[in-house]
C-alpha positions as CSV (number, residue, x, y, z in Angstrom):
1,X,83.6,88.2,121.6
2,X,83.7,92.1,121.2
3,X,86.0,93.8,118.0
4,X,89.1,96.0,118.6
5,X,87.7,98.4,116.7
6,X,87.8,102.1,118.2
7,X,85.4,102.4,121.0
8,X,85.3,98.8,121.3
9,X,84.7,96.5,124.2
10,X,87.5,97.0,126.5
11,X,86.9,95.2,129.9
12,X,86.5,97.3,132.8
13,X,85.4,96.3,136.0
14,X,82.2,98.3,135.5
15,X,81.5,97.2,132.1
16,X,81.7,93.2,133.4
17,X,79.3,94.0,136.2
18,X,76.6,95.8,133.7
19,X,77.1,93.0,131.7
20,X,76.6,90.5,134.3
21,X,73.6,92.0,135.7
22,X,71.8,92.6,131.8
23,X,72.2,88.8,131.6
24,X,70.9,88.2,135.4
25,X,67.4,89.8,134.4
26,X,64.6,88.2,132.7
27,X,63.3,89.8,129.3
28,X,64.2,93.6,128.6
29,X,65.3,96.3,131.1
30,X,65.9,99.7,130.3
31,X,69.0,101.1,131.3
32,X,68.0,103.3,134.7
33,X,66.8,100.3,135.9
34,X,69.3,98.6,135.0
35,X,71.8,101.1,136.6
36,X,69.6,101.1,139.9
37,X,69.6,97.5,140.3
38,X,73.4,98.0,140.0
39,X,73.3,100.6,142.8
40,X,71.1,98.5,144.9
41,X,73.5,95.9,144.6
42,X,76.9,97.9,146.0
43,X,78.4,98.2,142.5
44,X,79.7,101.4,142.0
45,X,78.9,102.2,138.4
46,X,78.0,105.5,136.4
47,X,74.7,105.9,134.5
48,X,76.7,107.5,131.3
49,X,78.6,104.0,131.6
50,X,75.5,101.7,132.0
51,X,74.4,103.7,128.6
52,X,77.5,103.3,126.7
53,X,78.0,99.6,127.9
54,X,74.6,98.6,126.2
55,X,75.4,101.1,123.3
56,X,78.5,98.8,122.6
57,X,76.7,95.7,122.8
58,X,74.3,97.2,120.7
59,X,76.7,97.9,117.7
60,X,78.3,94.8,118.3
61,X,75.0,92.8,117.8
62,X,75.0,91.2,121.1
63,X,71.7,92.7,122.4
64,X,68.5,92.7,121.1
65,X,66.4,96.4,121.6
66,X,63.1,97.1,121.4
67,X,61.5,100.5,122.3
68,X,59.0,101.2,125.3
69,X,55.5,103.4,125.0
70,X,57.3,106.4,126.3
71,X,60.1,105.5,123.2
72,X,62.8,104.6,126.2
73,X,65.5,102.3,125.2
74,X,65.3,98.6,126.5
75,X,67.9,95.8,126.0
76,X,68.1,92.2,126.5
77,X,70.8,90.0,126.1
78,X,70.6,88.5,122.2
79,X,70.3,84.7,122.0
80,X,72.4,82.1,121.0
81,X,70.5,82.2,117.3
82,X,71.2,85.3,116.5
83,X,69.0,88.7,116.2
84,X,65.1,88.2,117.1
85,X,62.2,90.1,116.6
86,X,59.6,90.4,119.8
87,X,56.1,91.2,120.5
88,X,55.8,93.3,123.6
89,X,53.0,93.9,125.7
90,X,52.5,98.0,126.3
91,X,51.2,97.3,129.6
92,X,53.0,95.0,131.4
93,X,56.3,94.5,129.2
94,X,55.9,91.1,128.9
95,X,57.9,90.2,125.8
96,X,58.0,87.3,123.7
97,X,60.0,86.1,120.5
98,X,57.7,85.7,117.3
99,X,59.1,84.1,114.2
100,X,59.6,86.4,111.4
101,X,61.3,84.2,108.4
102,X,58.9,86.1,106.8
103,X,60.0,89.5,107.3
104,X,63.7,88.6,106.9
105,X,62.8,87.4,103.8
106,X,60.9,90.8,102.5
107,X,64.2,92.6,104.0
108,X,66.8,90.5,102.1
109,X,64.5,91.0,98.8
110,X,64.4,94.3,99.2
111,X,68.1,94.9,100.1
112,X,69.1,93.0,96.7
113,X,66.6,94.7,94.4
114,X,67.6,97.6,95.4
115,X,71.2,96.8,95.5
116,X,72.3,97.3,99.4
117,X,74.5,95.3,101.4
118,X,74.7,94.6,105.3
119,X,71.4,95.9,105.8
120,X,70.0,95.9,109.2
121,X,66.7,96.8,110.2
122,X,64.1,97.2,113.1
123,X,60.6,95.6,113.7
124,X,58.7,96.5,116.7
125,X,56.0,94.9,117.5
126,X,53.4,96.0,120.2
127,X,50.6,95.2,121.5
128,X,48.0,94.1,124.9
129,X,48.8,90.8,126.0
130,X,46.2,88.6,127.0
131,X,46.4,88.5,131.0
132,X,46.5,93.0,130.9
133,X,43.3,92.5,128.4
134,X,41.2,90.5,130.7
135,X,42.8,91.9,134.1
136,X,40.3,93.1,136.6
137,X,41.0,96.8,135.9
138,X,40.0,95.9,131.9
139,X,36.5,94.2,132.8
140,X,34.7,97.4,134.5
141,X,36.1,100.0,131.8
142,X,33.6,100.8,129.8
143,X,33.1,99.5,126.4
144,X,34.8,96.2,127.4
C-alpha cells in the first residue's frame, strides 16, 4: 500500500493508530483534532507525527484534502475510486462529494496542450449548506 521510497510509510505503532483513528471519523478532520482525539483516547502520539503521518498519506494519494475558512489543513481518508473533489459547507463543515468529470476533463486538456505529464491539481469548493442558510441564527439577521 505505501512506496519505499525515502520518507515513506514505515509502520510505527503511532503511525497505525493516526491512521486508524483518520479512518474512524466521519468526513474531514484537521489534524489537532485529530491528535486530541488521539490524546483523549490514551494513545501516546506526537502532534509533529500526526502532521507528517497525513503529509505521507498525502503524497501517497491516499487522502483527500481540502482547506478550512481559516486555510487549516483537513484530511479524510480517499475512497476506493480514487481522488474526489468536495463541496464544503464554511459553517458547519459538512462535506459532500460533487462529480467533476467535467473538470478532470478541462485538466487533462489542458495538461496535453500544453505538454505536461502527471499533473495533479486542486479544486476547492465552498460554500453555505442548506440547513446553516435557513438555521434559526440566519432567519433574524438582517437582510435575510
Amino acid at each position: 500500500m505505501y512506496g519505499t521510497t525515502p520518507g515513506a510509510w514505515r509502520t510505527t505503532p503511532q503511525r497505525t493508530a493516526v491512521l486508524t483513528a483518520l479512518r474512524a471519523r466521519d468526513g474531514f478532520v484537521s489534524a489537532l483534532t485529530l491528535h486530541a482525539a488521539l490524546l483523549a483516547e490514551g494513545v501516546a502520539v506526537g502532534l509533529t507525527t500526526v502532521y507528517r503521518t497525513l503529509r505521507l498519506l498525502e503524497t501517497a494519494g491516499h487522502v483527500d484534502v481540502v482547506r478550512d475558512s481559516d486555510g487549516e489543513r483537513l484530511y479524510r481518508p480517499r475512497p476506493d475510486e480514487g481522488h474526489r473533489h468536495y463541496l464544503v459547507c464554511r459553517e458547519c463543515g459538512l462535506s459532500l462529494a460533487v462529480d467533476a468529470e467535467e473538470v478532470e476533463r478541462w485538466v487533462a486538456r489542458t495538461a496535453r496542450d500544453i505538454g505536461f505529464h502527471a499533473v495533479t491539481h486542486t479544486v476547492e469548493l465552498t460554500g453555505v449548506c442548506e440547513s446553516c442558510l435557513s438555521g434559526p441564527d440566519r432567519r433574524s439577521a438582517p437582510g435575510t
